[in-house]
Residue, then its C-alpha position, 0 to 999 in steps of 0.5 A: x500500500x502507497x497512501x492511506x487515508x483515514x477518514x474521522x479518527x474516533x475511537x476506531x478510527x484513530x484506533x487504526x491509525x496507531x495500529x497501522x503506523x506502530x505495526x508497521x502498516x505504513x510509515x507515517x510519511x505515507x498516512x493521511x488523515x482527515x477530521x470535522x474537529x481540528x483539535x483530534x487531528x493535532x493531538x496525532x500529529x503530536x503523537x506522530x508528527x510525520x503523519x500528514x494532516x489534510x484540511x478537507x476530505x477531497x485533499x485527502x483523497x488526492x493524496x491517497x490509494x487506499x480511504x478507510x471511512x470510519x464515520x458513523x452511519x448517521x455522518x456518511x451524508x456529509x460526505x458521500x457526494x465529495x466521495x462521489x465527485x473525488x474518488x477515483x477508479x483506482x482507489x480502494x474505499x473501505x468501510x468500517x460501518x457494518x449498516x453500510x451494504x456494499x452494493x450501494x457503495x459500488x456506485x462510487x468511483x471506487x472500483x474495489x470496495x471493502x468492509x473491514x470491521x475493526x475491534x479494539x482488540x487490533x489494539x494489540x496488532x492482533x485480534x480479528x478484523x472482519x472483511x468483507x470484498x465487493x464484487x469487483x476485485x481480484x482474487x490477486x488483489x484480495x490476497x494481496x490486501x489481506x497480506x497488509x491488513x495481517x501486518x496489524x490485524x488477524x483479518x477473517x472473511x466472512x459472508x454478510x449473512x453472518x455481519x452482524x452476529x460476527x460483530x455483536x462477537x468481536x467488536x461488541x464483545x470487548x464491552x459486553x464481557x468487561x460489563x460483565x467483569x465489573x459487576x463480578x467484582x463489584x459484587x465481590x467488593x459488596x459481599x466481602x471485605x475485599x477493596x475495589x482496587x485488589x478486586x480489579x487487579x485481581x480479576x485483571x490478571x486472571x483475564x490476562x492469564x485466561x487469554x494467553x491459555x487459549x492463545x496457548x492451546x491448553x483448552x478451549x472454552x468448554x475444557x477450560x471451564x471442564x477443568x475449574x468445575x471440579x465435581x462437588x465443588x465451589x465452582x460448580x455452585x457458582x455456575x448453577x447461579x449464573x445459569x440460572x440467572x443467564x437464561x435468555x440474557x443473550x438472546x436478548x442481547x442478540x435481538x436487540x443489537x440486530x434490530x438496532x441493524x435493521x434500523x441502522x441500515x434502512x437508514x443508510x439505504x435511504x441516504x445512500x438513495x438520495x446520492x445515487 
């Protein structure tokens, strides 16, 4: 990849931002990045002051190959007509909105368009980043891509079919599961005499821990909790509480994220409608 562009730098976007520059993506000479509020893209360039910081959205497309649009669905009609008017054939134009289909991308000039859903966890250089190709690329072309988004990312394919659902997985997990932890320690701190701050050093660690065992192949999640439920013991008194209270608690949660979707991505149709 030559230059890269990064469209809104909010907590994703910026997120990818430093991960492509610190994994070594691309040099920051090569990135370009472009904001509503000046103040955000002062800070990066603070922190990266190689980093090119682009007055508007159309000087940013001059200068780059590859634009990840990482905006909200509700701030794409800002700019999808200075997308329509500046893109070019030759740009790759990449999503990282999930309402957004990419059919109703493909009118752009843009002749490869892509969804690639990041998680906070790319933080780490890691983590899956979900990837989605539009109809227009080569198999030549996918590899290649692939192969740059690996340099900070475990990009996985996947079908539109299972969008939303792989989301809910891997980008809204981080949150879910540390909503959970909380109330596990807070629960800790109101039932017995341990403080707030042992409590969440504690359970930090043991996550910490608890990722480097499947990273490691010890277990996968089911022989993992096999191997702490001993027969007869504490554990196991624990889970029948959580099984108990659980029942249908993300059934919901799927339920209302992916309707949340629906609603989302009506949205985006009627506005992608208007640009056609």
């Amino acid at each position: 990849m030559k230059n890269i562009g990064i469209v809104g730098i909010g907590n994703m976007g910026g997120m990818l931002t430093e991960v492509m520059i610190e994994r070594g993506g691309i040099p920051e000479k090569n990135m370009f990045i472009f904001n509503r509020s000046l103040e955000k893209s002062l800070h990066f360039e603070r922190s990266f002051p190689d980093l090119n910081i682009a007055n508007n959205l159309p000087e940013l497309l001059q200068h780059t190959d590859v634009v990840f649009v990482c905006v909200r669905p509700a701030q794409y009609k800002d700019i999808l007509s200075e997308l329509k008017k500046h893109l070019t054939y030759d740009h790759i134009l990449a999503t990282i909105t999930s309402p957004v289909l990419l059919e109703d991308l493909e009118y752009l000039p843009a002749r490869r368009v892509v969804r690639t859903v990041p998680s906070i966890v790319n933080k780490t250089g890691k983590g899956p980043l979900l990837l989605t190709f539009g109809e227009n690329w080569t198999t030549a072309e996918k590899n290649s891509f692939q192969d740059w988004l690996s340099t900070f990312s475990q990009p996985i394919s996947i079908s539109d079919d299972i969008l939303r659902v792989s989301s809910d997985i891997v980008s809204c997990g981080p949150a879910f599961i540390s909503f959970l932890i909380e109330r596990f320690i807070y629960s800790a701190v109101a039932e017995t005499e341990i403080t707030l701050d042992d409590a969440e050093k504690l359970a930090e660690k043991m996550m910490i821990s608890y990722g480097y065992l499947l990273q490691q192949g010890h277990y996968d999640l089911r022989s993992l909790r096999e191997k702490v439920n001993v027969p007869g013991g504490i554990t196991g008194e624990g889970l029948k509480v959580l099984d108990k209270h659980s029942e249908g608690m993300f059934e919901e949660v799927f339920q209302r994220t992916h309707q949340k979707f629906r609603e989302d991505k009506q949205e985006m149709q009627k506005t992608l409608k208007n640009f056609k």
